[in-house]
N, C-alpha and C positions, 0 to 999 in steps of 0.2 A: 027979499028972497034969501039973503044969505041969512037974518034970522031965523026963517022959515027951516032951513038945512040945518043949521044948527039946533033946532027943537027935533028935528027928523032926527038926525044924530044921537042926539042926546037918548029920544027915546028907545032908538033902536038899541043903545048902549045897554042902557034900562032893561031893557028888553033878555036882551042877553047874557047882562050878570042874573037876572033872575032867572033865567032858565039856566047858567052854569051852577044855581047855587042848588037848585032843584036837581038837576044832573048829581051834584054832588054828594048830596043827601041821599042820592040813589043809588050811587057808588058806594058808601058806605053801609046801607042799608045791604046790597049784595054780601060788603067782606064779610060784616056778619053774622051773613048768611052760612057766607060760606065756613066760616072759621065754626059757628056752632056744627055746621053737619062735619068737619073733620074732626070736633072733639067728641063728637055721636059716634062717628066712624070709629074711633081709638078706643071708646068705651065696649063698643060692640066688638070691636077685636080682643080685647082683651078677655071679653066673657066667652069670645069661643072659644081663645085658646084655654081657659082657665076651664073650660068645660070637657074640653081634648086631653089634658093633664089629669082630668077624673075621669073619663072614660079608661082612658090607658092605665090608671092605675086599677080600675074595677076590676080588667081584663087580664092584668097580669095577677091579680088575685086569685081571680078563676082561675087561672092557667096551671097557679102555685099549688089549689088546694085541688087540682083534678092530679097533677103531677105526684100528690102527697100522697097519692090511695095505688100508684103504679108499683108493681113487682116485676123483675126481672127474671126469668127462668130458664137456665143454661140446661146441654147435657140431657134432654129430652129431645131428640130425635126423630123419633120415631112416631110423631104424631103427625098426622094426617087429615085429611078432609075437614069436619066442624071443630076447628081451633079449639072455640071457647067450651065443648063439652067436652073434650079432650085435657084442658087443663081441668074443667071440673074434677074428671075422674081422678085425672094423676095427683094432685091438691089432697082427693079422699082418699085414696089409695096410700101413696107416699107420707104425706104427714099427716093424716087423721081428721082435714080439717072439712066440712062440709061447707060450700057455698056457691053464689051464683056471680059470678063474676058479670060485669057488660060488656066487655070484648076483650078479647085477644087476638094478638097476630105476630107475627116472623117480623124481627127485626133483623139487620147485620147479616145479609147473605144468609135466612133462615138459621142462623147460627146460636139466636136468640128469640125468645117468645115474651114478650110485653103483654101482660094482662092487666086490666084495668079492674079493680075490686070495686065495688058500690060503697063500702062505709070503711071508715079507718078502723073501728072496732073487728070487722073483718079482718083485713089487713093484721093488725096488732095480734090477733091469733095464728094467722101466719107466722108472725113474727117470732111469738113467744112455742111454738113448734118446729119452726127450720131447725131446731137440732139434730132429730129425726133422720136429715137426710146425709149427717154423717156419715153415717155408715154408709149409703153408696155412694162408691166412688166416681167423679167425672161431672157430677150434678150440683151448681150450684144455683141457690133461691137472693137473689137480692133484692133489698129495699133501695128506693128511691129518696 
């Protein structure tokens, strides 16, 4: 009998380092698991932020070259109702220059009018014109 327990023993023992050794092997098969999905993790973070860093720069680009075609328009008051044909006229009128602007509107307590030109070439014959408006007084045309 007591050989008998000691073979039960024994194999039970048996038994049990092979199943802690299999357990073990399972344990590590998990870490790296898990250690691959946190360096996936780290990778994939890093692509969106490096994709967030190009979106924001595309977007301050846009922002720069919609900003670059903007004029400012002081000292015209007296416009009223359709903004943007309004600066059309005063544009043709005042400095000679014909075009179609995409919007305008009152900035600053209607103190200022912000028009937005379609091309910089536009724009640039404003530019090379605002002398024009010398002569009357109280009216100032600024570039952005």
């Amino acid at each position: 009998m007591d050989k008998e327990m000691k073979t039960t023993i024994r194999e039970i023992r048996e038994g049990i380092r092979a199943e802690s050794k299999v357990l073990r092997k399972e344990i590590a098969a998990v870490r790296e698991e898990i250690r691959g999905r946190e360096e996936k993790g780290q990778t994939q973070k890093a692509d969106w932020v490096n994709r967030m860093k190009m979106i924001e720069k595309k977007m301050e680009q846009r922002e720069k070259k919609e900003r670059k075609n903007n004029v400012i328009i002081t000292g015209i008051g007296g416009l009223r109702g359709n903004m943007e044909r309004g600066v059309e006229e005063w544009l043709e009128r005042e400095i000679e220059v014909k075009m179609n602007e995409k919007e305008a509107f009152r900035i600053n307590k209607d103190k200022m009018i912000l028009a937005k030109i379609e091309t910089w070439e536009k724009k640039k014959s404003i530019i090379l014109n605002k002398s024009k408006l010398k002569e009357r007084k109280g009216c100032i045309l600024m570039t952005i």
